[in-house]
C-alpha positions as CSV (number, residue, x, y, z in Angstrom):
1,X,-4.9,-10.6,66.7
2,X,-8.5,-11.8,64.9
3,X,-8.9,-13.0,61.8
4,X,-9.5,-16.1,59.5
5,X,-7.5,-18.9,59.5
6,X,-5.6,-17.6,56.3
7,X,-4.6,-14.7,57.4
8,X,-3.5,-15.7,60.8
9,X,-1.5,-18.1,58.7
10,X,-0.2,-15.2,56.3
11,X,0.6,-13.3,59.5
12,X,2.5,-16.1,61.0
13,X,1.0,-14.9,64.5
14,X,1.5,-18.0,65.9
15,X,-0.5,-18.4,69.5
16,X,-1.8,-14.9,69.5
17,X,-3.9,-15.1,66.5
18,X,-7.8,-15.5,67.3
19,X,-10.1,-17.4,64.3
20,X,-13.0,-15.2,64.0
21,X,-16.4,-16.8,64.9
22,X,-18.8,-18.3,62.2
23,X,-21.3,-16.5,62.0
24,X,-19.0,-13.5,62.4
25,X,-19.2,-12.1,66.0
26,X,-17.7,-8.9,66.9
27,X,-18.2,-9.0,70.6
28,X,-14.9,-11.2,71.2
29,X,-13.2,-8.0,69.9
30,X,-14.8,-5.3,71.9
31,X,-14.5,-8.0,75.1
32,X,-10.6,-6.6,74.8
33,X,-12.1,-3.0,74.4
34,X,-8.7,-0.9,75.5
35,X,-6.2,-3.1,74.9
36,X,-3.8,-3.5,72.0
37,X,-5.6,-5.2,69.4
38,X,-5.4,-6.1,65.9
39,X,-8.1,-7.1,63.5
40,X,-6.7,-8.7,59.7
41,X,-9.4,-8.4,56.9
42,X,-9.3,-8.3,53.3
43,X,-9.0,-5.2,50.9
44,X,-10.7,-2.6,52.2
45,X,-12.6,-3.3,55.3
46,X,-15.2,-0.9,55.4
47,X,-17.0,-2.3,52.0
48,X,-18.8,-5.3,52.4
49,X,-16.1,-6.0,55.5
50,X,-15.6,-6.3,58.9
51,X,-14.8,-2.7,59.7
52,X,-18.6,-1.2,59.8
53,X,-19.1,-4.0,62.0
54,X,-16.3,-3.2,64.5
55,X,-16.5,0.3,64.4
56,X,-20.2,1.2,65.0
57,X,-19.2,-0.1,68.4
58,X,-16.7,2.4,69.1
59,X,-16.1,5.9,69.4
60,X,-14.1,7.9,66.8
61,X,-10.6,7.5,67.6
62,X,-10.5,4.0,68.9
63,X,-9.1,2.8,66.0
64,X,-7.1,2.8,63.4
65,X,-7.5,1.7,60.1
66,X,-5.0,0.8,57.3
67,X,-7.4,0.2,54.0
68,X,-6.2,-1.3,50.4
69,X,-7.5,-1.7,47.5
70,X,-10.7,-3.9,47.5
71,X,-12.3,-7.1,45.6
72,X,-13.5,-4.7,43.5
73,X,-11.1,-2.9,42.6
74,X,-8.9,-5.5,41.9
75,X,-11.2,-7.6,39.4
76,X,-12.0,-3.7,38.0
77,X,-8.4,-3.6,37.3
78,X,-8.0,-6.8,36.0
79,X,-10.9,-6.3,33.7
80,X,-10.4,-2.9,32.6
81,X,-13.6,-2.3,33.9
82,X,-15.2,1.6,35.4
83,X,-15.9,0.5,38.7
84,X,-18.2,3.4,38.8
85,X,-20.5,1.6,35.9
86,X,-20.8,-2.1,37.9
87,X,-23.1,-3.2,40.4
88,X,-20.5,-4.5,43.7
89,X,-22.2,-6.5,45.8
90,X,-21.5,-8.7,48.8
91,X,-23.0,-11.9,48.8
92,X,-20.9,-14.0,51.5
93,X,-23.6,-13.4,53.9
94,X,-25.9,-12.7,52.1
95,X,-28.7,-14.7,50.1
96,X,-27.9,-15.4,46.7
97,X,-31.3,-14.6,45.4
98,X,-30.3,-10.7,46.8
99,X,-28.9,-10.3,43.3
100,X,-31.9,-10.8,41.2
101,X,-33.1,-7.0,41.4
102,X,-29.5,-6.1,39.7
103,X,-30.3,-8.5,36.9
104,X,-30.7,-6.8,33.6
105,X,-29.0,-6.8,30.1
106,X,-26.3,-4.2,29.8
107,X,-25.2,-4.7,33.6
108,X,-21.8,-5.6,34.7
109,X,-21.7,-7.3,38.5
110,X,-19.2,-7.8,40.8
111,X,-20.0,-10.2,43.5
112,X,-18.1,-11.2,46.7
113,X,-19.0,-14.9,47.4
114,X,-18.1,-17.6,50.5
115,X,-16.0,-20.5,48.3
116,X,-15.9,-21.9,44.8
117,X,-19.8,-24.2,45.5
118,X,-21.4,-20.7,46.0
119,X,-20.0,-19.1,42.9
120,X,-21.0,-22.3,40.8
121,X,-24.5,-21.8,42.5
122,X,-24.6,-18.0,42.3
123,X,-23.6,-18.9,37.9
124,X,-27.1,-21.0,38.2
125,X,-29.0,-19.3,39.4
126,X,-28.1,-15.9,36.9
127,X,-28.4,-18.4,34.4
128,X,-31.4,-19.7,35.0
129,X,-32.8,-16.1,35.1
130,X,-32.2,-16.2,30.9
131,X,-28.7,-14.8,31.1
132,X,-26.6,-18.2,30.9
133,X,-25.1,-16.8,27.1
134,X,-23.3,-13.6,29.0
135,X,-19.4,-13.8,29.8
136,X,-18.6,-14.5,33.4
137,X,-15.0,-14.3,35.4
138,X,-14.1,-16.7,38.5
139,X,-10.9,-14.5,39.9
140,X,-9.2,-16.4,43.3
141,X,-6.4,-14.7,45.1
142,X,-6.1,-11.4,43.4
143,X,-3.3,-9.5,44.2
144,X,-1.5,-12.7,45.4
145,X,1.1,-14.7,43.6
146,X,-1.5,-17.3,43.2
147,X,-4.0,-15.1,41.4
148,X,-5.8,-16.7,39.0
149,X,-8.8,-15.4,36.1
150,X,-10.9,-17.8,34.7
151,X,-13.1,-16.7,31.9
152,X,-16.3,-19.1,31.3
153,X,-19.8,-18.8,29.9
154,X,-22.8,-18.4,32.9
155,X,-24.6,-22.0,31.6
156,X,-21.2,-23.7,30.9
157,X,-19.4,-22.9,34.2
158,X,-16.5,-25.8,33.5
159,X,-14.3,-24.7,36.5
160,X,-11.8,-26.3,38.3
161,X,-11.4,-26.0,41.7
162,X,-11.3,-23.0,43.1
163,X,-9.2,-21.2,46.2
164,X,-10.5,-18.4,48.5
165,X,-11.2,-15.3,48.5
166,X,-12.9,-15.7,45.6
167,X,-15.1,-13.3,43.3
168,X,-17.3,-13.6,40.0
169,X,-17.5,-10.8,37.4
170,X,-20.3,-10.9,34.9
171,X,-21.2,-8.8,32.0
172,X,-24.8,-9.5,31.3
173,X,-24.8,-8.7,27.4
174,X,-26.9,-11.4,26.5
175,X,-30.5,-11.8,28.4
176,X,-33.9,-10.4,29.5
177,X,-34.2,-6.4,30.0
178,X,-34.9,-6.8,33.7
179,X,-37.0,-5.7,36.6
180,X,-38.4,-2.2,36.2
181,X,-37.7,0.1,38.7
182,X,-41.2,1.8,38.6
183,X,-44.1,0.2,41.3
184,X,-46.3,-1.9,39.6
185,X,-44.8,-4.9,39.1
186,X,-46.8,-7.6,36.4
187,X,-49.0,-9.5,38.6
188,X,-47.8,-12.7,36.8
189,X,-44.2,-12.3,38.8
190,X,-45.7,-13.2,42.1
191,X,-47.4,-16.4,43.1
192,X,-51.1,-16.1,44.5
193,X,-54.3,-17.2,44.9
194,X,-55.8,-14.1,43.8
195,X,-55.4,-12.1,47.0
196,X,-52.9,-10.0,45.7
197,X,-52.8,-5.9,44.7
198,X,-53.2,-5.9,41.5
199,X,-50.6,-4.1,39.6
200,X,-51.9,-0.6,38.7
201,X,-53.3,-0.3,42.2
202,X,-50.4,-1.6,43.9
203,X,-48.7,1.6,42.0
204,X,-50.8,3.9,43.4
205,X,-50.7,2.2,46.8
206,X,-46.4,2.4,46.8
207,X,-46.9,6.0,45.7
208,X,-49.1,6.9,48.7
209,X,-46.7,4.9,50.8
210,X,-43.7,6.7,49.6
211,X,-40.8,4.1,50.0
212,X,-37.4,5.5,51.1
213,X,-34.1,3.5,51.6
214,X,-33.9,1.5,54.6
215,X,-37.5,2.8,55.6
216,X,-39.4,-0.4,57.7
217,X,-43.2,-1.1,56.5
218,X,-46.2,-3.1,58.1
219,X,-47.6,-4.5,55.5
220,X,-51.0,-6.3,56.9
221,X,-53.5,-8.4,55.3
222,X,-50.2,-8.8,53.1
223,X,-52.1,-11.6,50.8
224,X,-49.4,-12.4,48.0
225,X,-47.0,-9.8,49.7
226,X,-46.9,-7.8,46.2
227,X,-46.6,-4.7,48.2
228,X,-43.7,-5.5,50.8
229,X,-41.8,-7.1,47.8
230,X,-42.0,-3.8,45.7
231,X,-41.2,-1.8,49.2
232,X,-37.8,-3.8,49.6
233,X,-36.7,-3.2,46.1
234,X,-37.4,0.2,46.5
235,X,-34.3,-0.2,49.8
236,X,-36.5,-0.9,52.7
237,X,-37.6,-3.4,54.9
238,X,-40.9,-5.1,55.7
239,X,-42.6,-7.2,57.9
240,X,-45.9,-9.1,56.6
241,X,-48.5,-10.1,58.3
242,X,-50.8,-12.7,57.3
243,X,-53.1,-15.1,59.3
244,X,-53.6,-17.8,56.2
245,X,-50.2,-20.4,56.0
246,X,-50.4,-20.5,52.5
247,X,-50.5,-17.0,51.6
248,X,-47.5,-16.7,54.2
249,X,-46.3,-19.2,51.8
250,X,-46.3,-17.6,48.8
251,X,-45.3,-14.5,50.3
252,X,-41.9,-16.3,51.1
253,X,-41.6,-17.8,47.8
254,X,-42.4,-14.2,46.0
255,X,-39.9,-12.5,48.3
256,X,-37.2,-15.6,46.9
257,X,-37.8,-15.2,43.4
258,X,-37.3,-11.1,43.1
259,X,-34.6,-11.2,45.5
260,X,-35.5,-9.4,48.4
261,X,-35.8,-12.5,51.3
262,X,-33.0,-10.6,53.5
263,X,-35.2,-8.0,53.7
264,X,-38.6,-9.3,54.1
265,X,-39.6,-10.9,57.3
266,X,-43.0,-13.0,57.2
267,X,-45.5,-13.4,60.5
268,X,-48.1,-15.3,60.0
269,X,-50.6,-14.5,62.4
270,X,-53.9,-12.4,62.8
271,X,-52.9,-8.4,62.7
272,X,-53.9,-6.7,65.1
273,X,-51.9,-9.8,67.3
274,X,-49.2,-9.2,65.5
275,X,-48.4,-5.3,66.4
276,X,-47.1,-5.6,69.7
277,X,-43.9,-8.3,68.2
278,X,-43.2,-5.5,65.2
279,X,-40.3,-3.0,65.6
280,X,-41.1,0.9,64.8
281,X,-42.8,1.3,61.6
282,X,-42.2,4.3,59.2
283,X,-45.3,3.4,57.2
284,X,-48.2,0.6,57.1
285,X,-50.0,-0.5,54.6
286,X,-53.3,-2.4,55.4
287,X,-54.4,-4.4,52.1
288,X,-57.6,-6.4,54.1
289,X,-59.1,-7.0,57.3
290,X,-59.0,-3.2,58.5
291,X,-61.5,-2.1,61.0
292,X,-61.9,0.6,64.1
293,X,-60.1,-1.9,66.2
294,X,-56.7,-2.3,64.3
295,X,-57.4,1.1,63.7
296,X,-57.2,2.4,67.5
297,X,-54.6,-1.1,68.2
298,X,-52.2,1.3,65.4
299,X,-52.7,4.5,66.5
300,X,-52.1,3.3,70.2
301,X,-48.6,2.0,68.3
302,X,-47.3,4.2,65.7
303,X,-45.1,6.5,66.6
304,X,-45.8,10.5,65.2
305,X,-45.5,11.1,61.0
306,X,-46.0,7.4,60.5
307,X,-47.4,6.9,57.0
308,X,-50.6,5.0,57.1
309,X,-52.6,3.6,53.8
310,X,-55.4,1.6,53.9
311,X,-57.5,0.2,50.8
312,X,-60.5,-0.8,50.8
313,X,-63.8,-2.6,48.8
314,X,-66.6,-3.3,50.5
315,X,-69.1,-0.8,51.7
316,X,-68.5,-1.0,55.2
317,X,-64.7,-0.3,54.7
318,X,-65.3,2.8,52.7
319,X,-68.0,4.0,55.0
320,X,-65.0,3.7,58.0
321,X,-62.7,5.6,55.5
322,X,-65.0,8.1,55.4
323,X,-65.4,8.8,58.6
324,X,-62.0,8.6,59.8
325,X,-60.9,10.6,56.8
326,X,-63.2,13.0,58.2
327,X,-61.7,13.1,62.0
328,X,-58.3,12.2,61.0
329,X,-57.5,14.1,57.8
330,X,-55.5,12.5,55.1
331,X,-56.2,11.9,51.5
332,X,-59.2,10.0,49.7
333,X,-58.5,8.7,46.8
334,X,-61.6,6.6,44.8
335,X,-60.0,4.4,42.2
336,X,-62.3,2.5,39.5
337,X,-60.4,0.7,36.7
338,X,-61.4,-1.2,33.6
339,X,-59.8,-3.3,31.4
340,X,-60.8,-3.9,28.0
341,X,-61.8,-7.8,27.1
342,X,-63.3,-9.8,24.5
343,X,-67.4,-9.0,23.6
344,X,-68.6,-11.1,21.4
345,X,-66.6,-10.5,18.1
346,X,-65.9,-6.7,19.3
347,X,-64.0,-5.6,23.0
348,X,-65.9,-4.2,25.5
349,X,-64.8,-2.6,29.1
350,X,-64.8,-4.8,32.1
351,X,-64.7,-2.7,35.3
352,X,-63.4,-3.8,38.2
353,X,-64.4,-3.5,41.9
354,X,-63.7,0.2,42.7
355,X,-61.4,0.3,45.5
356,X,-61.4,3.6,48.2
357,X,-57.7,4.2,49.2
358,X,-57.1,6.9,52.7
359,X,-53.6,7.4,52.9
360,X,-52.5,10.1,56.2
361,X,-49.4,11.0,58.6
362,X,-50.6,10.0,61.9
């Protein structure tokens, strides 16, 4: 019989209760594939628990599952909240920074966390983001005898000690409107040096790439990462690739600060190095350094209906995009932007370089 150390204790199993691994393992389980085995979780184990863990192992059949009701429904229960309206998330595994794209006035969150230090922490750092005047809940042990609610404010979290499992419910009715969920992010959110895609282009460049939900991106050249950051919100994955150690840098802090460091992976090396350590790609973005060699390198790589977009601003790149355009097919797509700035007592356009984007299914 697996499980933590409560429930083994809640069980009274005695000798035949296993304490689960930390970090969670599921291969002591599936070591006893065939036998008579039972596996004690929380609620309902198949949201944020350890059933999808377990069972993508087995076949259909091999087990047998007995759900409850969950976290979630509980605190929805206890709050009189529609569960159908709040953002449930699991962050006992997960980075606390992951629940920075959900931030936005009007939004209620549920949130699975490891103990009482990481709720305090997770109240911090929602806080700090400009909500600290919205209503928060600390709920231990629902559905226990020793349940307990406690209401606080997000920048006045006076607490006492606190029991596991524990959750923290927030209504976010005070605070900043939030990330928008169109590409384009304002540049000033990400830290860079100046080799970043600016915002209107990077919109265009995340149209051509097309995000989908837990779609993987090679995002090379990846400068500020402004791209790969923007793919992950959007539900994917990315790896970026970038040779200089403080652009990697920066690319690991930008990731932090809009939430997304679960799902952005940085290697910092030279590209076309790079390719052979990436999984399978279903698209790649190439913001700088692009030439016939990473060219051939990908295509050697990519695997059919991989989504490629390259950008480009010197001469010589536009005159390769040309050409391959030409062999290859695709779309070519000149962009040339101004912005209007201060001329003397009266505003004037400033253009910018004008960028050459090729965007095609290999």
């Amino acid at each position: 019989m697996f499980g933590g150390p409560r429930h083994l204790a809640l069980a009274h199993v005695g000798e035949r209760g296993i304490v689960w691994d930390v970090p969670f393992d599921v291969r002591p389980v599936l070591a006893l594939r065939g036998q008579p085995v039972a596996v004690l979780a929380s609620g309902d184990p198949f949201w944020f628990g350890a059933g999808g863990s377990i069972c993508q192992h087995l076949a259909v059949g091999e087990w047998t599952a007995y759900p409850v009701p969950s976290t979630f429904s509980r605190v929805a229960a206890a709050l009189g909240w529609r569960l159908e309206m709040v953002q449930c998330l699991g962050l006992h595994a997960t980075p606390l920074a992951a629940v920075r794209p959900c931030l936005r006035r009007g939004q209620r969150l549920i949130c699975l966390v490891r103990d009482g230090d990481a709720l305090r922490a997770l109240a911090a750092l929602v806080s700090d983001h400009g909500y600290g005047a919205s209503s928060a809940w600390a709920l231990e042990r629902l559905g226990g005898p020793h349940e307990r609610i406690h209401p606080f404010q997000l920048n006045t979290p006076d607490l006492p000690a606190l029991d596991t499992p524990v959750a923290l419910a927030m209504d976010l009715h005070e605070g900043p409107l939030g990330l928008p969920v169109s590409g384009g992010l304002p540049d000033d959110l990400f830290t860079h040096d100046g080799q970043i895609t600016k915002s209107p282009i990077r919109a265009l460049t995340l149209r051509a790439l097309a995000p989908r939900p837990g779609e993987c991106l090679w995002d090379l050249g990846a400068g500020s990462g402004s791209v790969s950051v923007e793919w992950c919100l959007a539900g994917g994955v990315s790896h970026a690739v970038e040779r200089s150690p403080q652009r990697a840098a920066n690319i690991r802090r930008n990731a932090e600060r809009l939430g997304v460091p679960h799902r952005l992976q940085v290697h910092q090396a030279v590209s076309i190095d790079a390719l052979a350590s990436l999984p399978v790609a279903d698209a790649v973005f190439v913001g700088g350094g692009f030439d016939a060699a990473l060219f051939h390198a990908l295509r050697a790589k990519l695997r059919p209906g991989c989504r490629l977009v390259v950008n480009g601003v010197s001469l010589e790149t536009e005159a390769l995009l040309l050409h391959l355009q030409a062999q290859h097919g695709g779309e070519l797509l000149q962009v040339a932007l101004a912005q209007a700035q201060p001329l003397g007592n009266l505003r004037g356009w400033q253009p910018a370089r004008p960028l050459v984007q090729w965007s095609v299914v290999l």
